[in-house]
C-alpha positions in Angstrom: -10.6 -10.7 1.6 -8.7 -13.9 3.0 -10.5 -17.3 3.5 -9.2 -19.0 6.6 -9.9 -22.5 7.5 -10.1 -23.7 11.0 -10.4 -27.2 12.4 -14.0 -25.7 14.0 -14.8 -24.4 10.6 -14.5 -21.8 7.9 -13.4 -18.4 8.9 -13.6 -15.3 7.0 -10.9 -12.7 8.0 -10.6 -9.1 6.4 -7.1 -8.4 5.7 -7.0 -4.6 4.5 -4.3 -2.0 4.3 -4.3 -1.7 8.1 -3.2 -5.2 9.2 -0.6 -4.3 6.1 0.3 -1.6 7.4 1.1 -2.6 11.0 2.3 -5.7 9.8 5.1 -3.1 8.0 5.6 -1.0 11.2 5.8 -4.5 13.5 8.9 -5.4 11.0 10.3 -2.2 11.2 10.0 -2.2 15.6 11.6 -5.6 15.4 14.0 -4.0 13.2 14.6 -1.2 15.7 14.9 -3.8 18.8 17.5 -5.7 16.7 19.8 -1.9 16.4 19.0 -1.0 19.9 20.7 -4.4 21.1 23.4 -4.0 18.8 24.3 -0.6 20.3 23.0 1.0 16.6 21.2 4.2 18.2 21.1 5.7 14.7 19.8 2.8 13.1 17.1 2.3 15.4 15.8 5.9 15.4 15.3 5.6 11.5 13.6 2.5 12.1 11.4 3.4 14.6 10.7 6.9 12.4 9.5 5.3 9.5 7.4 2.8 12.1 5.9 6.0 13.3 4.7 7.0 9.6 2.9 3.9 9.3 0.8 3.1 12.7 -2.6 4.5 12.9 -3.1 6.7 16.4 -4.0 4.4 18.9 -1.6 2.5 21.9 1.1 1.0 19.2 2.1 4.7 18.3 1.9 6.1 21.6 4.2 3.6 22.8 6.6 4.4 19.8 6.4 7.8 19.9 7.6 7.5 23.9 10.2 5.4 22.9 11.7 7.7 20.4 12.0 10.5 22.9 13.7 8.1 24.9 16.2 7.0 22.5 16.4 11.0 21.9 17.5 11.6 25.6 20.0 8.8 25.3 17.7 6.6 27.4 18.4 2.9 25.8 16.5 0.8 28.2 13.4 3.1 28.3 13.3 3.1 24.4 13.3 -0.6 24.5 10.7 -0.5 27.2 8.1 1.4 25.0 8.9 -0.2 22.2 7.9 -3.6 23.4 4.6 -1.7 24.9 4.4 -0.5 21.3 4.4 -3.8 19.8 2.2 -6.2 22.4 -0.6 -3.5 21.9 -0.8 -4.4 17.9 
């Protein structure tokens, strides 16, 4: 458990496993983001792959999971698309 202080006070936050783990998978879509830019298609699909092992069902690994089959279909800009949508909803 983290100990937080705040100017209003003392805060107690619960950092577990998940927040690691999508802290892991945010690196890893920035990662991604950084390839797809570049023009590294490969390089993003492994990213966004090993993303995909580490988000917990939910919005974040919809989005990914849409932007993969994206990137699959040779559709850039819509990869990019749901990967930002997959990172604001962490």
């Amino acid at each position: 458990m983290a100990l937080l202080f705040a100017a209003s006070g003392l805060m107690i936050s619960n950092v577990g496993p998940l927040a690691s783990a999508q802290e892991t998978a945010n690196k890893q879509m920035d990662e991604a983001m950084k390839a797809l830019d570049s023009g590294d298609n490969a390089l993003a699909q492994g990213y966004m792959t090993e993303a995909d092992k580490t988000l917990p069902e939910g919005q974040a690994k919809f989005h990914l999971g849409e932007a993969i089959k994206a990137l699959q279909a040779g559709d850039v800009q819509g990869a990019k698309v749901h990967l930002q949508a997959a990172q604001n909803s962490l």
